[in-house]
Short mmCIF file of the C-alpha atoms (twelve columns), coordinates in Angstrom:
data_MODEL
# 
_entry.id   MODEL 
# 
loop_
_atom_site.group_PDB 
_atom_site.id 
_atom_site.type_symbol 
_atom_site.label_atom_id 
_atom_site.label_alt_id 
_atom_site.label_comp_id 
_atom_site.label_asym_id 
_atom_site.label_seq_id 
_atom_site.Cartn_x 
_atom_site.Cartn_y 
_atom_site.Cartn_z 
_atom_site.pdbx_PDB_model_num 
ATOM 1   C CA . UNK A 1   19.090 -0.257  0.259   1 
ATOM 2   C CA . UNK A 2   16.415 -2.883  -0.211  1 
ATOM 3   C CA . UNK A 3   14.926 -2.103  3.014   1 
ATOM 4   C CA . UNK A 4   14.915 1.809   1.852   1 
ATOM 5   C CA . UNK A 5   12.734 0.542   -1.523  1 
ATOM 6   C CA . UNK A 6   10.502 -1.753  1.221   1 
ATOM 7   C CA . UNK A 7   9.782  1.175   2.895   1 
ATOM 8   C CA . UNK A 8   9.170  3.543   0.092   1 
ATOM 9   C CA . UNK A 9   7.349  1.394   -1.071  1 
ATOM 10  C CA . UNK A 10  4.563  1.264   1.486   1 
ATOM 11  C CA . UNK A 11  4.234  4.783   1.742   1 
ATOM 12  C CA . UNK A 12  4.023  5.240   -2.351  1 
ATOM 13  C CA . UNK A 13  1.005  2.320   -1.772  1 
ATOM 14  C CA . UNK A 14  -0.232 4.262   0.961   1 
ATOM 15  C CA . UNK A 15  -0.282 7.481   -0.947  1 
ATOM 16  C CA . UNK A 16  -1.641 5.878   -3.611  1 
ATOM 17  C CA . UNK A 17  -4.767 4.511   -2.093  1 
ATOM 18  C CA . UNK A 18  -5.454 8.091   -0.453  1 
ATOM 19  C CA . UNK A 19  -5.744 9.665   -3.775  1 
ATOM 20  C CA . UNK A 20  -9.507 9.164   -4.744  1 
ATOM 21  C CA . UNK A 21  -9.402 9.747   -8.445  1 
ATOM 22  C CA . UNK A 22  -7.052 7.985   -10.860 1 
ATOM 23  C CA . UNK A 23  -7.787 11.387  -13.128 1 
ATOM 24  C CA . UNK A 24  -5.311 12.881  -9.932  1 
ATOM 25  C CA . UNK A 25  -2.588 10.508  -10.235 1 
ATOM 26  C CA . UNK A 26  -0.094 12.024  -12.490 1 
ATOM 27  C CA . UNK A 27  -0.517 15.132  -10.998 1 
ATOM 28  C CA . UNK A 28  0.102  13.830  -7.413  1 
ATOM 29  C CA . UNK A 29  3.351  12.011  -9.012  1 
ATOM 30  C CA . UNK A 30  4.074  14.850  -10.824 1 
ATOM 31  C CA . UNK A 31  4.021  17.305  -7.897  1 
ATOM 32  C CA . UNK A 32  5.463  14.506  -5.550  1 
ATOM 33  C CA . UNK A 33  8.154  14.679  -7.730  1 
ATOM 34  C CA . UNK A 34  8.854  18.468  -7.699  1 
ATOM 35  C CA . UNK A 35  8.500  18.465  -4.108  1 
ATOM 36  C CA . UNK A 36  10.612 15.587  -2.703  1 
ATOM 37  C CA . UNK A 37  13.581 17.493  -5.263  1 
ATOM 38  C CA . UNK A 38  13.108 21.114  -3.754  1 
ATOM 39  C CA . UNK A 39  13.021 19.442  -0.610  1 
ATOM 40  C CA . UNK A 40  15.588 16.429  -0.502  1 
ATOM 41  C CA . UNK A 41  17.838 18.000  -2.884  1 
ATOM 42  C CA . UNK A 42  18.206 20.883  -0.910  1 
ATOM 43  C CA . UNK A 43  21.320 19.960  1.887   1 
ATOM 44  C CA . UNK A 44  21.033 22.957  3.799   1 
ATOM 45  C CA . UNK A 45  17.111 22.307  4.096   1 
ATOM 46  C CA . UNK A 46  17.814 18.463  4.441   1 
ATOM 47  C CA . UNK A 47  20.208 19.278  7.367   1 
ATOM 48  C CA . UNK A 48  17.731 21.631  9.270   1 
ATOM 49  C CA . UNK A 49  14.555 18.960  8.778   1 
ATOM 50  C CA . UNK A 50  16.688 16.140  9.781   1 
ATOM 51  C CA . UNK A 51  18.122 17.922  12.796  1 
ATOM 52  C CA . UNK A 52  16.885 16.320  15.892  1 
ATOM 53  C CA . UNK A 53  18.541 19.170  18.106  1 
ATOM 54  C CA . UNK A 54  16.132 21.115  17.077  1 
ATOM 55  C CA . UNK A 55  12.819 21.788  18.021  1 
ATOM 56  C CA . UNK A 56  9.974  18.934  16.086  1 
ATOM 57  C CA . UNK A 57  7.830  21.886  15.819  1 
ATOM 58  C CA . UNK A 58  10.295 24.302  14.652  1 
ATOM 59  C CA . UNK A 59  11.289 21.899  11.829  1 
ATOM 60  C CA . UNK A 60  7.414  21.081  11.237  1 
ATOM 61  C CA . UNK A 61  6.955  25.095  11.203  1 
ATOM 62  C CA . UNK A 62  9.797  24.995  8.145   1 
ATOM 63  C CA . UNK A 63  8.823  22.161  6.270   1 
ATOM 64  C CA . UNK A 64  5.150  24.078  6.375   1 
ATOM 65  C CA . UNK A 65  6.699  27.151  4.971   1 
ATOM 66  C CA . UNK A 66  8.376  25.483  2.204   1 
ATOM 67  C CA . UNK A 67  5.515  23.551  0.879   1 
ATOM 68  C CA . UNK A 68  3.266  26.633  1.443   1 
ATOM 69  C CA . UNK A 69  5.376  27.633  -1.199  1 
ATOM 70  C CA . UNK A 70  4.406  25.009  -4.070  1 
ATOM 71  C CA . UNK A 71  0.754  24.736  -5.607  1 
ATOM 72  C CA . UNK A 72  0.226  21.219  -4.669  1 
ATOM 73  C CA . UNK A 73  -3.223 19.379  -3.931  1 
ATOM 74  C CA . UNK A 74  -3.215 18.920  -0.234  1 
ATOM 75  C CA . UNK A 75  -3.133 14.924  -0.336  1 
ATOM 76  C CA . UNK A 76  0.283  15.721  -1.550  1 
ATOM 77  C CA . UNK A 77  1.490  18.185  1.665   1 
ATOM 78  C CA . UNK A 78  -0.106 15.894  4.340   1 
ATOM 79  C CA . UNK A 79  1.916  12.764  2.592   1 
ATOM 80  C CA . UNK A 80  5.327  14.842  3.116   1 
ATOM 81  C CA . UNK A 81  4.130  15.869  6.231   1 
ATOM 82  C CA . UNK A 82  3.618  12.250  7.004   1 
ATOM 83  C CA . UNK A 83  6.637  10.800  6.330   1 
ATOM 84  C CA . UNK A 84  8.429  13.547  8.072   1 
ATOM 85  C CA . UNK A 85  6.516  12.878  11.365  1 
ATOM 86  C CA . UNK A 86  7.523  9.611   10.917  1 
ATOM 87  C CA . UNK A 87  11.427 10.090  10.684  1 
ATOM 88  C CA . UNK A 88  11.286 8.668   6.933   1 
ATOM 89  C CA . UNK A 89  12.081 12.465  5.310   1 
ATOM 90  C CA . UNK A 90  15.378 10.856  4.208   1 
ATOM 91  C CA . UNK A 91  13.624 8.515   1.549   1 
ATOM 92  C CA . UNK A 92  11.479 11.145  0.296   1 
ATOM 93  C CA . UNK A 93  13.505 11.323  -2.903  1 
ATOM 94  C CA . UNK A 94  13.036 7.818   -3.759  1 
ATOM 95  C CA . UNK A 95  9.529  7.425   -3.048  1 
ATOM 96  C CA . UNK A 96  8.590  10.009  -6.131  1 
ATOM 97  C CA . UNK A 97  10.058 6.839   -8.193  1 
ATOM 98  C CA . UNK A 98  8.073  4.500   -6.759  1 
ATOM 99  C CA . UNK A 99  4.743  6.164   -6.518  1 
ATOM 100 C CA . UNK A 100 5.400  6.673   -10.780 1 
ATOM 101 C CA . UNK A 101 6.068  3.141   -11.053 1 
ATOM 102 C CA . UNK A 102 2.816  2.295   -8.862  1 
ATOM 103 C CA . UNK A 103 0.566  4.807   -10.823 1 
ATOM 104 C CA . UNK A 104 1.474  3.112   -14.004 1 
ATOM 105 C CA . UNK A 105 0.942  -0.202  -13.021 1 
ATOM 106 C CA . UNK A 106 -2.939 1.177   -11.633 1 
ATOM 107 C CA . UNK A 107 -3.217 2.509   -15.051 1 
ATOM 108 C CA . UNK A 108 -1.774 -0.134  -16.877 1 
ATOM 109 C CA . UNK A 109 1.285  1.633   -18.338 1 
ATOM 110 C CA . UNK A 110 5.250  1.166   -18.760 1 
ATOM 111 C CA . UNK A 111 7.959  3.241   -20.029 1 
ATOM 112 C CA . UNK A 112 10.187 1.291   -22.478 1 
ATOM 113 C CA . UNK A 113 13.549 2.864   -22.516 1 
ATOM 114 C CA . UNK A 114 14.675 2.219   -26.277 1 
ATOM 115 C CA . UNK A 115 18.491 2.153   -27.016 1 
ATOM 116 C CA . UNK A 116 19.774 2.613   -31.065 1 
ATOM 117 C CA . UNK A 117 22.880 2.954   -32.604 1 
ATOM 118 C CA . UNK A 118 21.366 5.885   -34.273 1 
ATOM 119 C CA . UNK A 119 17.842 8.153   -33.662 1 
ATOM 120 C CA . UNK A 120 14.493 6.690   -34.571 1 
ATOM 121 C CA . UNK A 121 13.036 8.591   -37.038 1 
ATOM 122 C CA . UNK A 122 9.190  9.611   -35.763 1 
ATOM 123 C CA . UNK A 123 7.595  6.666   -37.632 1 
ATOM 124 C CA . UNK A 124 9.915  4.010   -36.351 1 
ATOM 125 C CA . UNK A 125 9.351  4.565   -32.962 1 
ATOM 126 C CA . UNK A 126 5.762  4.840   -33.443 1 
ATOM 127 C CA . UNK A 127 6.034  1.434   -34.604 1 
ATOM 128 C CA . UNK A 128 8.111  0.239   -32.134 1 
ATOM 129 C CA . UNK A 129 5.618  1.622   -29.552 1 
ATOM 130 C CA . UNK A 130 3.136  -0.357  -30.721 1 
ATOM 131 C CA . UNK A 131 4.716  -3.442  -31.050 1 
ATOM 132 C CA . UNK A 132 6.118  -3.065  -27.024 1 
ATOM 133 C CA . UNK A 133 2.265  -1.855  -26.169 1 
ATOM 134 C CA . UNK A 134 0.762  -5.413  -27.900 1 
ATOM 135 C CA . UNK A 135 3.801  -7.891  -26.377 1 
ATOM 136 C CA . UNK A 136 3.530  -5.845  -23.035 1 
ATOM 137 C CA . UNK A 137 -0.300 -5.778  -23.217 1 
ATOM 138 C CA . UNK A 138 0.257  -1.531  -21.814 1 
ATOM 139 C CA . UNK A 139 0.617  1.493   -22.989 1 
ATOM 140 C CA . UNK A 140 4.214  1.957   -23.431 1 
ATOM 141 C CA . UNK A 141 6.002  5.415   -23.565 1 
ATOM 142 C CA . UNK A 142 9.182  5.469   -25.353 1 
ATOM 143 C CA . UNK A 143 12.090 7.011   -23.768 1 
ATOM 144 C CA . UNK A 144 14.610 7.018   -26.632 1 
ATOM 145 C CA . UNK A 145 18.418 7.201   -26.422 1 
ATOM 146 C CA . UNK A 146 21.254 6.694   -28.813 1 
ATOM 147 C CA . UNK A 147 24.400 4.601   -27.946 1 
ATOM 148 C CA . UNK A 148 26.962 3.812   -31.567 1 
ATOM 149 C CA . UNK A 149 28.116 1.174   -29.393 1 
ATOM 150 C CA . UNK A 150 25.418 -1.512  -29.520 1 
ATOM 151 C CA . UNK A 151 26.271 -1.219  -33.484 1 
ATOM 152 C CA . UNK A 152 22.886 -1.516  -34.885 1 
ATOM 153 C CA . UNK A 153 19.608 -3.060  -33.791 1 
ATOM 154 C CA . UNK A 154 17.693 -2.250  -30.218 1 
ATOM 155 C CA . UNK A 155 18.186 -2.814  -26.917 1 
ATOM 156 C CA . UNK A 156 14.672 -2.212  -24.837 1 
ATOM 157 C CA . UNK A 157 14.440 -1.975  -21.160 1 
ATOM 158 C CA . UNK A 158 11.060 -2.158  -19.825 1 
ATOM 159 C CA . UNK A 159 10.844 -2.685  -15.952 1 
ATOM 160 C CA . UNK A 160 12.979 -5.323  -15.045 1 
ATOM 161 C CA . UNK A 161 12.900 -6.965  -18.797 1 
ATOM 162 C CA . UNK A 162 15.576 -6.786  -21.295 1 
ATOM 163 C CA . UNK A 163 14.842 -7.601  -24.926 1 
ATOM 164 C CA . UNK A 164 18.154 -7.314  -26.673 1 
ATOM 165 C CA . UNK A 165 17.864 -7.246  -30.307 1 
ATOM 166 C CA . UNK A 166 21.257 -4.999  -30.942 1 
ATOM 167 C CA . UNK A 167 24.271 -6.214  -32.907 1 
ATOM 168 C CA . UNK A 168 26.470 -6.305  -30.768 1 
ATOM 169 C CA . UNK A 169 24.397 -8.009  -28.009 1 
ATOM 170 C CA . UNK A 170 23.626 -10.810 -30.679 1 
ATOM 171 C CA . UNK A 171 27.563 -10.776 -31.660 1 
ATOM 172 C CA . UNK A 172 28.382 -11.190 -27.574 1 
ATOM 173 C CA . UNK A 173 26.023 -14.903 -27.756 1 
ATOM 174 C CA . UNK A 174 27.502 -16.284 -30.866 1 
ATOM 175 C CA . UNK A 175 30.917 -15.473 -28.937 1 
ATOM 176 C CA . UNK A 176 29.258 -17.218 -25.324 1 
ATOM 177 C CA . UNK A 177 28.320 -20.151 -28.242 1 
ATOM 178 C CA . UNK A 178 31.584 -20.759 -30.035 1 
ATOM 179 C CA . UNK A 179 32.974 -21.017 -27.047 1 
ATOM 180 C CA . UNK A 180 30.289 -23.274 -25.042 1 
ATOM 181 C CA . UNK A 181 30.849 -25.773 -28.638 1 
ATOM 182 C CA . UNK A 182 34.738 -25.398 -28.411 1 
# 
């Protein structure tokens, strides 16, 4: 698996550096996106592209047809075409991910996903937003959800960081404390 996100990797940097404006680069993710699903998360599609028994150019001639069918910039249909002339068509779902994460790093972005015990009303998560935006130095986008479990408080995932400010997350370390003193 870690050698699948390697890979993907270097072909979302690849793709990246072949699209000459940043202006472009949610737009290539975007339709990156809508292709490697149509594509990858069609099995009977994913079993004729991957079937070495037949014909390259026969599977080349449907993968054609099928992005002939989405209005995509052309960087976009030589990339797929790429990685299916290299024998990497089976990671072209997760590369979509990758390129996103990429494109926001280029443009100096992140995606906090926000966990409450109950909704944010529109001016609390406009707050919290900016708070994430300063301590992150980005522009943050707020992807909220609701869990009653964590009690109260937030949990915020951003990347690989945690920031834990929920009840029961702060209930959970006085517990790992009493303990550690007993």
């Amino acid at each position: 698996m870690m050698r699948d996100r390697a890979v993907s990797e270097r072909y979302a940097r690849a793709l990246l550096e072949l699209v000459p404006d940043d202006g472009q680069l949610d737009a290539v993710a975007q339709q990156l996106g809508d292709a490697a699903q149509a594509i990858a998360g069609n099995d009977e599609l994913m079993a004729v592209l991957m079937n070495r028994s037949i014909e390259p150019s026969s599977r080349s001639a449907v993968l054609d047809k099928v992005l002939e069918r989405f209005d995509v910039l052309d960087v976009v249909k030589r990339f797929v075409r790429v990685v299916d002339a290299n024998g990497r068509l089976a990671l072209l779902e997760g590369i979509p991910d990758v390129f996103r994460e990429l494109v926001d790093e280029k443009l100096s972005r992140g995606r906090a996903h926000i966990t409450t015990a109950i909704p944010l009303d529109d001016d609390r998560c406009e707050r919290l937003r900016r708070k994430l935006s300063e301590l992150m130095d980005k522009k943050i986008e707020i992807i909220a959800e609701v869990d009653p479990e964590i009690v109260g408080g937030v949990v915020a995932r951003i990347g690989t960081l945690v920031i834990d400010g929920s009840v029961r997350g702060r209930l959970e370390r006085m517990a790992l404390e009493l303990i550690e003193e007993s």
